[in-house]
C-alpha atoms as an extended CHARMM CRD file, in Angstrom:
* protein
*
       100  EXT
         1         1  UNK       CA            -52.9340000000      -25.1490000000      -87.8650000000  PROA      1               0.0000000000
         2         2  UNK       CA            -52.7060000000      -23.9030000000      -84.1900000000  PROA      2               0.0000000000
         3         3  UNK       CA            -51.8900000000      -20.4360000000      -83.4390000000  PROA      3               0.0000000000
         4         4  UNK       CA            -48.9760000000      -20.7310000000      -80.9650000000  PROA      4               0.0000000000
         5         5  UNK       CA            -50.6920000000      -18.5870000000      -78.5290000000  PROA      5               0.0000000000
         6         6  UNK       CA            -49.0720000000      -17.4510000000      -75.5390000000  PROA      6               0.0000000000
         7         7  UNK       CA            -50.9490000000      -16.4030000000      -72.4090000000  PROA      7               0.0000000000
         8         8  UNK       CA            -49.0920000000      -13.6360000000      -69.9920000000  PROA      8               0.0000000000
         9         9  UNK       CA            -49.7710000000      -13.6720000000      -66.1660000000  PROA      9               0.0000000000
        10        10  UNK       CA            -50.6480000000      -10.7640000000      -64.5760000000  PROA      10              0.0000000000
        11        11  UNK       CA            -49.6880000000      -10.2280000000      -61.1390000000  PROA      11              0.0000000000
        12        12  UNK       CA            -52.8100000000       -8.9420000000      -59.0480000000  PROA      12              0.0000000000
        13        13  UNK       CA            -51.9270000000       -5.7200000000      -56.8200000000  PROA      13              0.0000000000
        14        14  UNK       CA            -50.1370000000       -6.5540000000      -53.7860000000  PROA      14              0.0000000000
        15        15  UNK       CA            -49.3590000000       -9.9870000000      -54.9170000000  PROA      15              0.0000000000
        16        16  UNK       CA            -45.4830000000       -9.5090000000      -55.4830000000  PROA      16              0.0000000000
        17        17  UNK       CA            -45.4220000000       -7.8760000000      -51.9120000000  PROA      17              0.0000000000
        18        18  UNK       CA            -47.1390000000      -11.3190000000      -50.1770000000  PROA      18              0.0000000000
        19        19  UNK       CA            -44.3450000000      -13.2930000000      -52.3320000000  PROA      19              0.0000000000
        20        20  UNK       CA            -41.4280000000      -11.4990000000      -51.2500000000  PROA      20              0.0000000000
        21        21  UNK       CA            -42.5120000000      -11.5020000000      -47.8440000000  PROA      21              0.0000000000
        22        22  UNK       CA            -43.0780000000      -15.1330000000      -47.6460000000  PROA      22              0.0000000000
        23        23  UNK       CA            -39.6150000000      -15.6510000000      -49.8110000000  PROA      23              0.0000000000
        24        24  UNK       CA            -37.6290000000      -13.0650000000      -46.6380000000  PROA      24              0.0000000000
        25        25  UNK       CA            -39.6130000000      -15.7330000000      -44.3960000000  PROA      25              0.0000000000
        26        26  UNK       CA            -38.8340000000      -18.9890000000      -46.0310000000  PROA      26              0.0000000000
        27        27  UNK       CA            -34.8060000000      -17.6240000000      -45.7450000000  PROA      27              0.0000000000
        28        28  UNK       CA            -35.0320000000      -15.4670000000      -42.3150000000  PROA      28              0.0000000000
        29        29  UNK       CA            -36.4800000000      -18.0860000000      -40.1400000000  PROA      29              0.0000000000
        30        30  UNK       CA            -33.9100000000      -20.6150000000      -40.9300000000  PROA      30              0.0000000000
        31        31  UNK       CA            -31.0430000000      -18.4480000000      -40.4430000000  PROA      31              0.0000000000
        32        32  UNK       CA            -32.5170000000      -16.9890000000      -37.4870000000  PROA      32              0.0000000000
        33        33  UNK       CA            -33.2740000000      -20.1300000000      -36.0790000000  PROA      33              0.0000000000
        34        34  UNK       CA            -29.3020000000      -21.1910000000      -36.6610000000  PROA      34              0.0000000000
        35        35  UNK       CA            -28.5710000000      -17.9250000000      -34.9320000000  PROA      35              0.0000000000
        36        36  UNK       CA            -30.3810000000      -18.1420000000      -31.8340000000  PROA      36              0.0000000000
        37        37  UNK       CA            -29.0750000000      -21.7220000000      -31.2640000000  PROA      37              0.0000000000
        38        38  UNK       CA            -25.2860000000      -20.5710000000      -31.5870000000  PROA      38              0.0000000000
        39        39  UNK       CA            -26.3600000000      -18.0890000000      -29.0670000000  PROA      39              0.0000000000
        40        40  UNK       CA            -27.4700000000      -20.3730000000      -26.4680000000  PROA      40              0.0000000000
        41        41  UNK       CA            -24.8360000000      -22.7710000000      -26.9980000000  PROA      41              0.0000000000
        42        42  UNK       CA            -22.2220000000      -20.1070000000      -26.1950000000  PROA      42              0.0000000000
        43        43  UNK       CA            -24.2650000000      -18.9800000000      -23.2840000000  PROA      43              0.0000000000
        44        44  UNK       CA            -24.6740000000      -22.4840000000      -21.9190000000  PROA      44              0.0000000000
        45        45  UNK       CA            -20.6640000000      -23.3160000000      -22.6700000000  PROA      45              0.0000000000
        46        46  UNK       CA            -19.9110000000      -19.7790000000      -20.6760000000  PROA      46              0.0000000000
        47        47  UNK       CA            -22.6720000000      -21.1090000000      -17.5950000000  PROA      47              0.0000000000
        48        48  UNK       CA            -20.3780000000      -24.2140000000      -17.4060000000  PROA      48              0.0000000000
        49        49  UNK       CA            -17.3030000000      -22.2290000000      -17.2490000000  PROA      49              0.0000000000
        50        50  UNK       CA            -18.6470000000      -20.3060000000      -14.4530000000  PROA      50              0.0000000000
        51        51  UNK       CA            -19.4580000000      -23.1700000000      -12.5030000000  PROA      51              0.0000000000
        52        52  UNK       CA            -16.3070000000      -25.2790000000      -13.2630000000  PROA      52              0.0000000000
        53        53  UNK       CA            -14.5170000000      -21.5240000000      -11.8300000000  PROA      53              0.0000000000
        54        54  UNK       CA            -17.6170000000      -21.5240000000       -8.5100000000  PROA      54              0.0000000000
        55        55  UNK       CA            -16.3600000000      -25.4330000000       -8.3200000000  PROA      55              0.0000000000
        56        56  UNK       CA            -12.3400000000      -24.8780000000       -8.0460000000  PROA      56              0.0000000000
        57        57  UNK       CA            -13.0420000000      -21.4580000000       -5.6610000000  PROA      57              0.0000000000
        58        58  UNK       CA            -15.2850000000      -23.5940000000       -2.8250000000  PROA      58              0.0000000000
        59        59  UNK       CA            -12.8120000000      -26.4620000000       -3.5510000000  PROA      59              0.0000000000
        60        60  UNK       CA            -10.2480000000      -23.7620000000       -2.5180000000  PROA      60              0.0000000000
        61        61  UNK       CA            -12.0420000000      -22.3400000000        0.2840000000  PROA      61              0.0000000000
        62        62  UNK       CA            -12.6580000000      -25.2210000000        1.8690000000  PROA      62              0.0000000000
        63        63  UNK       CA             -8.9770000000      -26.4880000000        2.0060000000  PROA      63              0.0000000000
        64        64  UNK       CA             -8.2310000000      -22.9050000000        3.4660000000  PROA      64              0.0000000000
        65        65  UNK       CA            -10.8730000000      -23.2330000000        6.3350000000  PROA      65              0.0000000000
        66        66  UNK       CA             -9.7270000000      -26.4910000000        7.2410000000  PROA      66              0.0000000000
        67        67  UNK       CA             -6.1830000000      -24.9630000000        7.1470000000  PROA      67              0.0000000000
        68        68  UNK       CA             -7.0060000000      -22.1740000000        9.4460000000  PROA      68              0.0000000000
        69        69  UNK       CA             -8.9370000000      -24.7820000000       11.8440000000  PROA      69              0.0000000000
        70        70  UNK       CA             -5.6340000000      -26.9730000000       11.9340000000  PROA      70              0.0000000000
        71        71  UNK       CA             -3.7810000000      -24.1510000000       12.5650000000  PROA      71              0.0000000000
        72        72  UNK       CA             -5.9160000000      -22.2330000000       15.4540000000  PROA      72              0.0000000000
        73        73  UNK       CA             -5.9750000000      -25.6030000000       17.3640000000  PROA      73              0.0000000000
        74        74  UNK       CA             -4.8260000000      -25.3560000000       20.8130000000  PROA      74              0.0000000000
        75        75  UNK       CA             -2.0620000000      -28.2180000000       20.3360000000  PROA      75              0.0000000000
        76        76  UNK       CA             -0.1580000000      -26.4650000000       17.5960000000  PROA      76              0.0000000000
        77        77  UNK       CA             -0.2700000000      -23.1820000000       19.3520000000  PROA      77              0.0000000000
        78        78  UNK       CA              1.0270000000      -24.6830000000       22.4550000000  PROA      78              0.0000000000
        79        79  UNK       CA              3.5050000000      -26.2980000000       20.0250000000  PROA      79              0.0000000000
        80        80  UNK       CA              4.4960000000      -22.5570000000       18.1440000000  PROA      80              0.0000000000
        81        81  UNK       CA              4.6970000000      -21.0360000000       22.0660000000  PROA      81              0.0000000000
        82        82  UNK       CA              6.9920000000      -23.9920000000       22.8760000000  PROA      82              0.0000000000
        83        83  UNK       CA              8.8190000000      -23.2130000000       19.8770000000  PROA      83              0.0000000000
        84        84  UNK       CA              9.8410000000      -20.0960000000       20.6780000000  PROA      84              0.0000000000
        85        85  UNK       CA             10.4050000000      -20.0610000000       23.8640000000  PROA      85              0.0000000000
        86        86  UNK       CA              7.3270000000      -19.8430000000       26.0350000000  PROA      86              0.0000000000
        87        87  UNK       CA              6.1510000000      -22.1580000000       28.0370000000  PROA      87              0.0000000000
        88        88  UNK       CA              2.9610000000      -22.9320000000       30.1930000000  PROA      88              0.0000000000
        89        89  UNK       CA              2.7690000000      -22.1160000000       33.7270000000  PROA      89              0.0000000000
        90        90  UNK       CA             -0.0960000000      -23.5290000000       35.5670000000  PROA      90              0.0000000000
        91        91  UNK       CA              0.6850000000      -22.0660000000       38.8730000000  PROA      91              0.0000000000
        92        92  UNK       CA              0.4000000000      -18.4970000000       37.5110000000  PROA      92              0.0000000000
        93        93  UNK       CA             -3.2040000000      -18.8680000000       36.8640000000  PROA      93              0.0000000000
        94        94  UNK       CA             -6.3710000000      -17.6380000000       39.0430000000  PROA      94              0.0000000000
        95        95  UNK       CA             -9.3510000000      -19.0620000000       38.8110000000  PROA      95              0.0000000000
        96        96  UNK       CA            -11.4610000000      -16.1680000000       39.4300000000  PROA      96              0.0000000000
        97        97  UNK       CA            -14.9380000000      -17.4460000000       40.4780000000  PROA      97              0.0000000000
        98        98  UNK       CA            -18.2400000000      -15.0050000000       41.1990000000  PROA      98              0.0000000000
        99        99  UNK       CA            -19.8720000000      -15.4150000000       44.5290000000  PROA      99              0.0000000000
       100       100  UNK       CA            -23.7490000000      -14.9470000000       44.1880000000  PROA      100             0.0000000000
């Protein structure tokens, strides 16, 4: 007959220490990793939110210069002065001219 023997293990001094640590890492890095990417996804959606916003206020800008250039041309303020009133007299004006 066999003696049903049993053998303990014995865990050498620091050796529950390296196997927690590596246990924290085998979880951590995962969840970090998961973590950072959520990051940068939300910081790349809120980059294209900013630009869609930069887009629609040149857009914007744009339509207002070309507004203000419509407007300061010399045919639609001649057509305002007519409008009310004022008209263009060509013999009031002096050409003044400097004489070197």
């Amino acid at each position: 007959m066999k003696k049903n023997t049993r053998r303990s293990y014995r865990f050498v001094k620091g050796e529950k220490f390296i196997y927690a640590v590596i246990f924290f890492l085998l979880v951590a890095v995962p969840i970090s990793n998961v973590f950072t990417k959520a990051l940068l996804s939300e910081s790349n959606i809120e980059v294209e939110q900013l630009k869609n916003k930069i887009s629609k206020q040149e857009n914007l800008n744009e339509s207002l210069g070309m507004q203000i250039d419509e407007l300061a041309s010399l045919d639609k303020i001649q057509e305002l002065a007519n409008q009310m009133g004022l008209n263009y007299n060509y013999d009031n004006v002096k050409v003044i001219t400097e004489n070197r």
